[in-house]
C-alpha positions as a Python dict, from the first residue, in 0.01 Angstrom:
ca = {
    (1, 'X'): (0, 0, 0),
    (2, 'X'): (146, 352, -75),
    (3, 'X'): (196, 604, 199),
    (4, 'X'): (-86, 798, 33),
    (5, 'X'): (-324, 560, 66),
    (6, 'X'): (-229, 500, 453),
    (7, 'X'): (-229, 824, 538),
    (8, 'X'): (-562, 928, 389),
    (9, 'X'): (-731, 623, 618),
    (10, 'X'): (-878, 725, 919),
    (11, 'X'): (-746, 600, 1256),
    (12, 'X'): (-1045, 611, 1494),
    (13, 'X'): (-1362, 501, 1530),
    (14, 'X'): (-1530, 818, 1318),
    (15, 'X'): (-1640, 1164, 1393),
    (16, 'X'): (-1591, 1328, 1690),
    (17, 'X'): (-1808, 1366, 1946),
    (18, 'X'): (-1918, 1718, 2046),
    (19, 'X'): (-2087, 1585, 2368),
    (20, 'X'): (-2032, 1764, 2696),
    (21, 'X'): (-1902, 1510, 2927),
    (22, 'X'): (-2098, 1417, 3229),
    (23, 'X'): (-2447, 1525, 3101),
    (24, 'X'): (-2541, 1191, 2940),
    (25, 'X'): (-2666, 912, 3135),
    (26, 'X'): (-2545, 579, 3023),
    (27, 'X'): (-2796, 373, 3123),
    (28, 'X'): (-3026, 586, 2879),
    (29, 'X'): (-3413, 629, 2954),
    (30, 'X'): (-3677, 360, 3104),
    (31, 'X'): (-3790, 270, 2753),
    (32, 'X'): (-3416, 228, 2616),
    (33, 'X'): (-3363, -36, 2914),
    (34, 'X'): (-3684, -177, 2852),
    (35, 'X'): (-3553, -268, 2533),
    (36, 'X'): (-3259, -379, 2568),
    (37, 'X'): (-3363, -597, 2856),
    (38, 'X'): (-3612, -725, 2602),
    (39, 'X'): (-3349, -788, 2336),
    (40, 'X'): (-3112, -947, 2608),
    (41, 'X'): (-3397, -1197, 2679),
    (42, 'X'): (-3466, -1242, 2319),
    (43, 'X'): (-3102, -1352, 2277),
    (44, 'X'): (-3101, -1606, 2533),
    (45, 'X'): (-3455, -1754, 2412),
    (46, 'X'): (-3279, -1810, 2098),
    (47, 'X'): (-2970, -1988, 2259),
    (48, 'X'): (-3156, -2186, 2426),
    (49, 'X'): (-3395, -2310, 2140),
    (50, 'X'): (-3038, -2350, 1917),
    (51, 'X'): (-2968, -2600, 2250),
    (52, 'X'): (-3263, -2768, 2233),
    (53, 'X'): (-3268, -2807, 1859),
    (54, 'X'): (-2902, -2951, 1829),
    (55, 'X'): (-3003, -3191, 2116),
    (56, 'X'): (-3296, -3289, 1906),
    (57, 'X'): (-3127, -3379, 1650),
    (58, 'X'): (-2838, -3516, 1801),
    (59, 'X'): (-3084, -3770, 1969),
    (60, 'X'): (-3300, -3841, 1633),
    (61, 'X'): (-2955, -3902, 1465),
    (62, 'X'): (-2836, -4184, 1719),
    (63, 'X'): (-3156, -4330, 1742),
    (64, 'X'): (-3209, -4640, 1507),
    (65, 'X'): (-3520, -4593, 1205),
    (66, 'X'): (-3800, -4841, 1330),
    (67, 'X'): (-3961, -4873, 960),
    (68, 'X'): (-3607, -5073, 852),
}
């Protein structure tokens, strides 16, 4: 790669922020943490079933075919 090409790429993570520090609340507002505590349960539900399907067919695929 030339030196141009290096140079011109950016190095962080993309614009600056113009936020005054200390005025935004990180844990956000009720309905932001209602959501993401809905997503977070939304991603286990779906870990779980991805469990419970791989045992399924892990089980299925030992077991022998009765109609042979």
């Amino acid at each position: 790669m030339s030196e141009e090409l290096t140079a011109a790429a950016p190095s962080g993570g993309g614009a600056p922020r113009n936020r005054p520090a200390g005025l935004i609340h990180s844990e956000g507002s009720q309905a932001t943490r209602q959501m993401r505590e809905q997503a977070r349960r939304r991603r286990e539900a779906e870990a779980k079933l991805q469990l419970h399907l791989q045992e399924t067919r892990k089980k299925s695929a030992g077991a022998a075919d009765p109609a042979l």
